[in-house]
MITI-183696 format. One record per residue (C-alpha): residue in one letter; chain; x, y, z. Coordinates in pm, 1 decimal, padded with zeros to 6 digits. Each point is the difference from the previous one (the first is absolute). Example, Ala and Ser with C-alpha at 12.3 -4.5 7.8 and 13.67 -1.06 7.14 Angstrom:
BEGIN
SITE   type   mol          u          v          w
SITE      a     A    01230.0   -00450.0    00780.0
SITE      s     A    00137.0    00344.0   -00066.0
// end
This chain:
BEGIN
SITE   type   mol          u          v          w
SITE      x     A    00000.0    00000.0    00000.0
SITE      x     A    00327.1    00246.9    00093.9
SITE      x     A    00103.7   -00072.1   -00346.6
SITE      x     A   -00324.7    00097.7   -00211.0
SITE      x     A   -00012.0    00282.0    00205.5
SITE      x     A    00400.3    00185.5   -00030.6
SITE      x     A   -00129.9   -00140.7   -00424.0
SITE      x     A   -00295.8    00222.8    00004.9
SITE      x     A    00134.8    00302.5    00189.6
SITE      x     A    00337.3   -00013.2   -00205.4
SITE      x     A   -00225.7    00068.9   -00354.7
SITE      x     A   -00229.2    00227.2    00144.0
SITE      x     A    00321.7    00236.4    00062.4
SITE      x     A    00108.4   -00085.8   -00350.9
SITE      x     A   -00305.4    00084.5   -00113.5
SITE      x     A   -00007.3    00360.5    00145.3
SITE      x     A    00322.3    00067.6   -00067.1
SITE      x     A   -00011.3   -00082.6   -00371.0
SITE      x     A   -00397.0    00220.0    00000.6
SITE      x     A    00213.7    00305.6    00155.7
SITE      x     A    00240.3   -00034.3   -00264.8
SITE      x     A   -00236.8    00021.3   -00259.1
SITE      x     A   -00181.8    00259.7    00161.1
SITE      x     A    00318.0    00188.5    00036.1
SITE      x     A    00065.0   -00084.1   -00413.5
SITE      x     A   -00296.3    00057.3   -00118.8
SITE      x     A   -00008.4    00354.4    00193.2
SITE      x     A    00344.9    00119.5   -00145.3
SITE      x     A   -00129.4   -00121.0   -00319.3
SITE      x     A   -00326.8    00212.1    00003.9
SITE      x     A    00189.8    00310.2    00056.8
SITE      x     A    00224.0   -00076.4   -00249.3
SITE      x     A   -00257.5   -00057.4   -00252.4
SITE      x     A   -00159.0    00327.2    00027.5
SITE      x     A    00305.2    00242.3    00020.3
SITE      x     A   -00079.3    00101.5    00396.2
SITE      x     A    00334.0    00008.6    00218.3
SITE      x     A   -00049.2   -00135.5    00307.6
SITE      x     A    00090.9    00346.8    00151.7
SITE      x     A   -00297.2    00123.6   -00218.2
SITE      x     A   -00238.0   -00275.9    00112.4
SITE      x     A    00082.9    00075.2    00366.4
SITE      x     A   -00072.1    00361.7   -00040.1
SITE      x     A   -00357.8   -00078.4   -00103.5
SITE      x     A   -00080.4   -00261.7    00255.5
SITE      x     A   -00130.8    00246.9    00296.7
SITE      x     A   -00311.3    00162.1    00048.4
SITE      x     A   -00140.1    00326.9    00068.2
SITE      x     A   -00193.7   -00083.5    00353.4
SITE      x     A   -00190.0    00303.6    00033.2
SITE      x     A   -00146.4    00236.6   -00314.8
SITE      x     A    00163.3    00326.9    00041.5
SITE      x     A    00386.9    00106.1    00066.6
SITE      x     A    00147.8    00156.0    00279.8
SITE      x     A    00287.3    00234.7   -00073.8
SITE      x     A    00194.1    00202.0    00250.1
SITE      x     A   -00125.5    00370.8    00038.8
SITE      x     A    00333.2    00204.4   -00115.9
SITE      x     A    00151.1    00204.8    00249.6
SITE      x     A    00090.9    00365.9   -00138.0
SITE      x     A    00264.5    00234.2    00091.8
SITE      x     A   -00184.6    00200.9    00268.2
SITE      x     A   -00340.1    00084.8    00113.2
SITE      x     A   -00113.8    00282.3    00125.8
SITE      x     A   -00159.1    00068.2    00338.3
SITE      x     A   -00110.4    00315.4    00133.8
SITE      x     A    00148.2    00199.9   -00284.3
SITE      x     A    00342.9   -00169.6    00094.8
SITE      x     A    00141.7   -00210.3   -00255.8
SITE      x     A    00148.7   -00344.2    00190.7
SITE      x     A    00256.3   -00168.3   -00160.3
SITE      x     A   -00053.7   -00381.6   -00032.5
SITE      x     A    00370.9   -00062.4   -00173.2
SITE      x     A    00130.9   -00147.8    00341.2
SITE      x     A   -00011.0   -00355.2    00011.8
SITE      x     A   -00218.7   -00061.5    00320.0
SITE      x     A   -00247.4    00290.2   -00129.4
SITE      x     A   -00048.8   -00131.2   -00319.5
SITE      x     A   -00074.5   -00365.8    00180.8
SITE      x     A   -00195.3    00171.8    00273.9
SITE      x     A   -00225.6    00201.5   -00271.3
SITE      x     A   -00022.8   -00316.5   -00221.4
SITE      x     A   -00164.5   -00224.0    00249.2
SITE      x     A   -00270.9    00279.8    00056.1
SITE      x     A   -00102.7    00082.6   -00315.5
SITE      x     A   -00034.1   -00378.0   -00132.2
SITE      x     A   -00153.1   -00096.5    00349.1
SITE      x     A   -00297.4    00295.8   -00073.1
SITE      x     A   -00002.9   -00102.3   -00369.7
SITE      x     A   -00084.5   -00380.9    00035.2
SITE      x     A   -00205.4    00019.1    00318.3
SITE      x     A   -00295.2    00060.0   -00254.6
SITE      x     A   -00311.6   -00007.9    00203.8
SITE      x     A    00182.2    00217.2    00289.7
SITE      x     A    00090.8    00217.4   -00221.6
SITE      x     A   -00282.9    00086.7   -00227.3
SITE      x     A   -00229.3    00071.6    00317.0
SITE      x     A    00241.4    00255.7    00097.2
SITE      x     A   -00034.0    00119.9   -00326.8
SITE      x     A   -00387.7    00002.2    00041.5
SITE      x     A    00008.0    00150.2    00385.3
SITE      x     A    00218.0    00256.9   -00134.2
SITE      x     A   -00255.8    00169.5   -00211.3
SITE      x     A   -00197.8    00050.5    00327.2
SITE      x     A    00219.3    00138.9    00219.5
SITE      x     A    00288.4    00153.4   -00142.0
SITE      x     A   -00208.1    00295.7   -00059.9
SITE      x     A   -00068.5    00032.0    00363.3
SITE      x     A    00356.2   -00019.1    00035.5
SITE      x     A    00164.6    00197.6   -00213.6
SITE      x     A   -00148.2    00348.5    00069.1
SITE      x     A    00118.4   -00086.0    00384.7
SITE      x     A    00303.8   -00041.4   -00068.5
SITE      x     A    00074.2    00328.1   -00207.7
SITE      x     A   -00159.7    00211.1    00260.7
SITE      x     A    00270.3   -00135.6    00217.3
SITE      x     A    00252.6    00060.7   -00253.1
SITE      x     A    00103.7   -00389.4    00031.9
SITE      x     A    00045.1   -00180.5   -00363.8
SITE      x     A   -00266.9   -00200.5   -00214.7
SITE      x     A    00238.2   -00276.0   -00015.4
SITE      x     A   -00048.7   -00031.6    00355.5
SITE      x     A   -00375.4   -00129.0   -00055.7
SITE      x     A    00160.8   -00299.2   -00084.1
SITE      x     A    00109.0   -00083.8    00354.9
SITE      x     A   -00302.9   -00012.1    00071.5
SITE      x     A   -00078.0   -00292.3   -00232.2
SITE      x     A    00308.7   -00202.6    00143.7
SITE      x     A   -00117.3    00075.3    00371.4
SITE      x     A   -00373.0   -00115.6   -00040.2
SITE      x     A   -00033.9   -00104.1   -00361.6
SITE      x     A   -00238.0    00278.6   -00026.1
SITE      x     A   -00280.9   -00139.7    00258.7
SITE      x     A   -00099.1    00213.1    00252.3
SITE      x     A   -00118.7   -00295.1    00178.4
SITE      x     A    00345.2   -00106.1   -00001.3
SITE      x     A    00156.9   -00128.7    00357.9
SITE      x     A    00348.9   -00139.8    00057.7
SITE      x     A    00083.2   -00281.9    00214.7
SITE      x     A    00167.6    00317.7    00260.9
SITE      x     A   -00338.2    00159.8   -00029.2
SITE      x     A    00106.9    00276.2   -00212.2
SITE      x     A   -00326.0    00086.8   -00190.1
SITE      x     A   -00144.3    00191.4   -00295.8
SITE      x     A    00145.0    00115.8   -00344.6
SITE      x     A    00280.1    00110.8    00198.7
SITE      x     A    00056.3   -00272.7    00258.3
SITE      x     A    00039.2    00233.6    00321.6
SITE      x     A    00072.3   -00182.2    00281.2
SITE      x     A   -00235.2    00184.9    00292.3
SITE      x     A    00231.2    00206.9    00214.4
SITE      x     A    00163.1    00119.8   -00334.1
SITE      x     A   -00379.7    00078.6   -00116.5
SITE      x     A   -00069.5    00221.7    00282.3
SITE      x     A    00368.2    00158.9   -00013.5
SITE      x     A   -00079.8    00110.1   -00336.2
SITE      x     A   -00394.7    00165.8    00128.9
SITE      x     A   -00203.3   -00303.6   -00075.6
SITE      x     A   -00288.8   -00120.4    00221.6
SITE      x     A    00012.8   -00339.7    00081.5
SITE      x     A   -00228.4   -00178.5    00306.9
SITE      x     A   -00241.7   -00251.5    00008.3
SITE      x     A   -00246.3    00177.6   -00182.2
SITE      x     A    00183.9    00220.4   -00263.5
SITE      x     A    00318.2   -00118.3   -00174.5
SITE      x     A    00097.7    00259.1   -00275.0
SITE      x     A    00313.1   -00242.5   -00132.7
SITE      x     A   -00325.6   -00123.7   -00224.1
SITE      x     A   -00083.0    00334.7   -00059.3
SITE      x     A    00173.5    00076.4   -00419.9
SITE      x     A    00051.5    00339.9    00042.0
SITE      x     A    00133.9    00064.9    00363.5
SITE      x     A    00232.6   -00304.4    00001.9
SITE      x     A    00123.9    00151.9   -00307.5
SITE      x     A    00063.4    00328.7    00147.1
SITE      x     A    00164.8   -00171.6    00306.1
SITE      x     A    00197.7   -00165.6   -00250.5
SITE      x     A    00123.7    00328.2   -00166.7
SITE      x     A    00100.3    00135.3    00355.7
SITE      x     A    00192.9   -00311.5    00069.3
SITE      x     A    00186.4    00033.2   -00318.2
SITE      x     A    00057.8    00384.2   -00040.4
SITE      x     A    00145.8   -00044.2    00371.2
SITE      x     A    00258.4   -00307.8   -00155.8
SITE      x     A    00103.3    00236.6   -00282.7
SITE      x     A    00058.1    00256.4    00253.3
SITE      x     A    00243.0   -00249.7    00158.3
SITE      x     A    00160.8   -00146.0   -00293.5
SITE      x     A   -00041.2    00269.8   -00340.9
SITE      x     A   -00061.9   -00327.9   -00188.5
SITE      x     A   -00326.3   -00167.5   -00088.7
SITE      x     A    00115.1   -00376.0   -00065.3
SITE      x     A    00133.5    00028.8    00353.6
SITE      x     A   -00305.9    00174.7    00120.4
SITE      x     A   -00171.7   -00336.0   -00176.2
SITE      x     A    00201.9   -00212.0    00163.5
SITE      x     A   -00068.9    00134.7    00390.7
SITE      x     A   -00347.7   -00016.6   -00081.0
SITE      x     A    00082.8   -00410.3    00000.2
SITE      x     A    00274.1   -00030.3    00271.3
SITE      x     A   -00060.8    00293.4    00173.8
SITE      x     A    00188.0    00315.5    00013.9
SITE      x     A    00211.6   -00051.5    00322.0
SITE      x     A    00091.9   -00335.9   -00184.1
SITE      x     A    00133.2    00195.8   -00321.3
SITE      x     A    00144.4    00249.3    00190.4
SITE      x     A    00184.5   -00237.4    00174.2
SITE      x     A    00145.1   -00189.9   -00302.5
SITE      x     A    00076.7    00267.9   -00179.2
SITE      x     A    00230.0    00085.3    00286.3
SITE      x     A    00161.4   -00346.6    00111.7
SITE      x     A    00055.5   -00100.7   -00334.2
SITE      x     A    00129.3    00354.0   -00120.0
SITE      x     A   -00264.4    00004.7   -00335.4
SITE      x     A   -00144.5    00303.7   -00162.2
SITE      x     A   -00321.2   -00156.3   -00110.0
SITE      x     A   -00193.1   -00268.7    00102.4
SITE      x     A    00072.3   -00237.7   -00370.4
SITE      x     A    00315.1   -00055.5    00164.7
SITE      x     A   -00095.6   -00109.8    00365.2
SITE      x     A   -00006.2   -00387.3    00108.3
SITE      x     A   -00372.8    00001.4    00129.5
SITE      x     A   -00190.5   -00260.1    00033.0
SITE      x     A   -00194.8   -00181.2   -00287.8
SITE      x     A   -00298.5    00185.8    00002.4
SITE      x     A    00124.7    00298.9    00061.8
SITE      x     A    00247.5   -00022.5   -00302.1
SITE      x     A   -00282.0   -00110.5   -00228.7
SITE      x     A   -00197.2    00233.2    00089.9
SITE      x     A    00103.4    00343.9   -00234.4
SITE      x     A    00072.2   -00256.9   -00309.4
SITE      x     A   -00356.3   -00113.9    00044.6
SITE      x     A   -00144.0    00379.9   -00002.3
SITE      x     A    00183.1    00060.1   -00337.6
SITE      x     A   -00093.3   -00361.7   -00174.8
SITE      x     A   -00319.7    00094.6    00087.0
SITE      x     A   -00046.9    00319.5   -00144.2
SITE      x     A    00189.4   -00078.6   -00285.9
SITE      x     A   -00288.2   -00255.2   -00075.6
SITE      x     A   -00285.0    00206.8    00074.6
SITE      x     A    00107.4    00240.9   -00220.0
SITE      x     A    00101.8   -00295.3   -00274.4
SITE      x     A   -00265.5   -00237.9    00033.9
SITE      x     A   -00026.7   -00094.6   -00312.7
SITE      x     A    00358.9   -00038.5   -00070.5
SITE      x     A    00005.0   -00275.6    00242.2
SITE      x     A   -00329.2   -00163.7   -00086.9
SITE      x     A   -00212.9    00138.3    00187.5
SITE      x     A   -00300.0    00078.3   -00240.0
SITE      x     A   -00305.8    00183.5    00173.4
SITE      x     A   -00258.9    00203.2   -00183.8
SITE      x     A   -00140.8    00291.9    00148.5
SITE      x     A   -00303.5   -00169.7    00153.4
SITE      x     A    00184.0   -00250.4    00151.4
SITE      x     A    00161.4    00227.6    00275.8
SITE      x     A   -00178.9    00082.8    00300.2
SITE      x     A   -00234.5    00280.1   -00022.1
SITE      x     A    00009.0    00339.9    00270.5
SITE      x     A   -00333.9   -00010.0    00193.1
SITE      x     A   -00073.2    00321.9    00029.8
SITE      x     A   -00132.8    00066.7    00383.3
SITE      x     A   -00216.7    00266.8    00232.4
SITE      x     A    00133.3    00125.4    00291.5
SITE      x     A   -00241.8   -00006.7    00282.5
SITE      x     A    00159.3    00205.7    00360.5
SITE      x     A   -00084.7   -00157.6    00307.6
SITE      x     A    00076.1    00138.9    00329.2
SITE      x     A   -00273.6   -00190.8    00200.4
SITE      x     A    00013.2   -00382.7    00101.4
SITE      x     A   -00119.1   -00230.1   -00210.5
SITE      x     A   -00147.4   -00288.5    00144.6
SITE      x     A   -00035.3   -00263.3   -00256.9
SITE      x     A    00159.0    00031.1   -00308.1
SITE      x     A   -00204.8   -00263.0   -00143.8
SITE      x     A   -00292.2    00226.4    00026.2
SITE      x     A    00198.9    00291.9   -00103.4
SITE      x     A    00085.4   -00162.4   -00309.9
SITE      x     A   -00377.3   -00086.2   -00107.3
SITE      x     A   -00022.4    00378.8    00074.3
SITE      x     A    00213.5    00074.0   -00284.6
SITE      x     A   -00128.6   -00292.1   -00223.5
SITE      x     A    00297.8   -00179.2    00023.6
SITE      x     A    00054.9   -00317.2    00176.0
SITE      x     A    00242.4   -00046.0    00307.7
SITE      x     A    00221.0   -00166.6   -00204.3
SITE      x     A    00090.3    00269.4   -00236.6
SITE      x     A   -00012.8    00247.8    00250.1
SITE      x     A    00290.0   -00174.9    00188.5
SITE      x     A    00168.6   -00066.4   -00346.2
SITE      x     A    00015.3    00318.9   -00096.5
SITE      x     A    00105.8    00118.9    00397.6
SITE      x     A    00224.1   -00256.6    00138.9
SITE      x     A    00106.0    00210.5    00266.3
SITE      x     A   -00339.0   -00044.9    00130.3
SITE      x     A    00126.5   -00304.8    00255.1
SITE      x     A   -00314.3   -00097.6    00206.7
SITE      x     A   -00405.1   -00015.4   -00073.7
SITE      x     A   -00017.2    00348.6    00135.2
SITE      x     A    00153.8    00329.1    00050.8
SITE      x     A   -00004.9    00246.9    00281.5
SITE      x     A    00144.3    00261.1    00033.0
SITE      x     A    00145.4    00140.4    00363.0
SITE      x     A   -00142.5    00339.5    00162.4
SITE      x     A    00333.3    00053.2    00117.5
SITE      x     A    00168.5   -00020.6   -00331.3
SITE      x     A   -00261.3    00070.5   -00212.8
SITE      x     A    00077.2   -00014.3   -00357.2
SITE      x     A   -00167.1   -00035.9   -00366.6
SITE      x     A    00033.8   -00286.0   -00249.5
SITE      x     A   -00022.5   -00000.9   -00372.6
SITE      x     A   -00154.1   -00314.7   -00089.8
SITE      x     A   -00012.8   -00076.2   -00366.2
SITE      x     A   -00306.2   -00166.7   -00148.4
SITE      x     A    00013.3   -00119.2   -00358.0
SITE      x     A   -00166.0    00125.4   -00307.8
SITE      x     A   -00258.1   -00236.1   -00074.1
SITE      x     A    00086.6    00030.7   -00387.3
SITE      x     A    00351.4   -00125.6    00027.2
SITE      x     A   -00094.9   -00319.4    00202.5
SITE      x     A   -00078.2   -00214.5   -00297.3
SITE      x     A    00294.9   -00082.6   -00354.1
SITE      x     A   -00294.2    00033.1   -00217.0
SITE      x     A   -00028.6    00365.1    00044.5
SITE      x     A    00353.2    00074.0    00042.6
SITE      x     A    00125.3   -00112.6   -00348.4
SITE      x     A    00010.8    00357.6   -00130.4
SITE      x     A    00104.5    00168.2    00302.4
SITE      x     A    00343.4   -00201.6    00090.7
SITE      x     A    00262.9    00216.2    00099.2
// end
């Protein structure tokens, strides 16, 4: 029985190793036959796994930030800028929301910050701090388009208790924001250091820029975040104001609309804003959408410190995409 059996397993290896060599034959033969070298052949065997290409975003020269024209020739600022600006481009659904948000807010924005004499570019900070959600709260509890934290918040004049927390509030976090940062440019005569504090803080910067005898913050050790942090602002403006030359394709109606609002003062409490909503033909929802600051069901407002709100109720027109089409800033 040993015998038949080394018999049959010594011809079944004959017989693969004679079906490889034909195999192996017959291959060389077939390239042969057609005029293909095998380089050739090799160069056509992979396949495309996905349906588009990916290319890397070229880095230019410089950019310019603030006015200031920052060279990106050094080798770590070129690398530094180049993993921004392709991180922004390819994080497509991220990015085109921005893109979308921006068309809402940046012109609440942007007249803020030239009445504080700070520069447009710096809108853009705001999109890295909160992707431009007022809703927006860190993981530190810094909140709104801005991300305060709340003792800076209240440093800078805004009210924030258990009822009332204007970090939520568009238009006075941005004007804390503008006294924050015309106080940093104050310190430093340089806005991409000014950006920078607004990340690691100013007695951080200052502190660098000391110990490690630097003139601007591009050429501090910090960490990660912190060093990302300017090279983010400028990949991200350089997108929003290039969409398309990235791919980012959006038609007019495809950006978020302004909804135009009423002011309504209040200086007396308000009990339940529920029923102060149905009061303005709104529901509670939208009335807390439209004034996140609003923190609780209610609002009163102290005899000692009495003071008047401006609550802002939305136009009833501009609540529905159907009859916005025409009317899309």
């Amino acid at each position: 029985m040993k015998i038949y059996r080394y018999l049959l397993m010594g011809l079944s290896s004959i017989a693969i190793i004679g079906l490889c060599f034909f195999l192996t034959s017959h291959q060389a033969g077939a390239v042969e036959a057609v005029g293909v070298t095998e380089v050739e052949e090799t160069e056509q065997l992979p396949q495309r796994l996905v349906g588009f290409n990916i290319y890397s975003i070229p880095v230019p020269d410089y950019v310019e930030f603030c006015g200031k024209k920052i060279s990106l020739d050094r080798y770590d600022m070129y690398e530094r800028y180049d993993r921004e600006i392709n991180s922004f481009a390819y994080l497509h659904s991220t990015t085109m929301l921005l893109i979308k948000r921006a068309n809402r807010y940046f012109p609440v924005i942007e007249p803020i910050l030239k009445k504080n004499n700070i520069p447009d570019d710096f809108k853009y900070l705001a999109v890295i701090e909160s992707n431009l959600s007022p809703r927006a709260v860190s993981t530190a509890k810094a909140a709104g388009l801005w991300q305060f934290m709340a003792d800076t918040g209240k440093r800078y004049g805004l009210e924030i208790n258990n009822q009332v927390d204007e970090r939520y509030h568009i238009e006075k976090s941005t004007e804390a924001a503008c006294q924050y940062l015309n106080e940093a440019y104050r310190k430093y005569r340089d806005w991409a250091s000014v950006a920078a504090s607004y990340n690691g803080g100013m007695g951080r910067i200052s502190t660098e820029l000391s110990s490690q005898m630097a003139n601007n913050s591009f050429d501090l050790l910090l960490v990660e975040e912190t060093s990302r942090y300017v090279f983010r602002i400028m990949a991200a403006k350089e997108i929003f104001e290039n969409p398309r030359k990235y791919g980012f394709i959006l038609n007019r109606e495809d950006l978020y609309p302004v909804i135009r609002t009423k002011k309504v003062q209040v200086s007396e409490d308000i009990p339940d804003l529920a029923v102060f909503a149905q009061e303005q033909n709104i529901s509670y929802f939208q009335l807390k959408d439209f004034n996140i600051w609003l923190r609780e069901k209610s609002l009163t407002i102290s005899p000692k410190n009495p003071k008047t709100y401006t609550i802002e109720i939305p136009l009833a027109e501009d609540l529905y995409y159907s009859r916005n089409k025409n009317r899309n800033n």
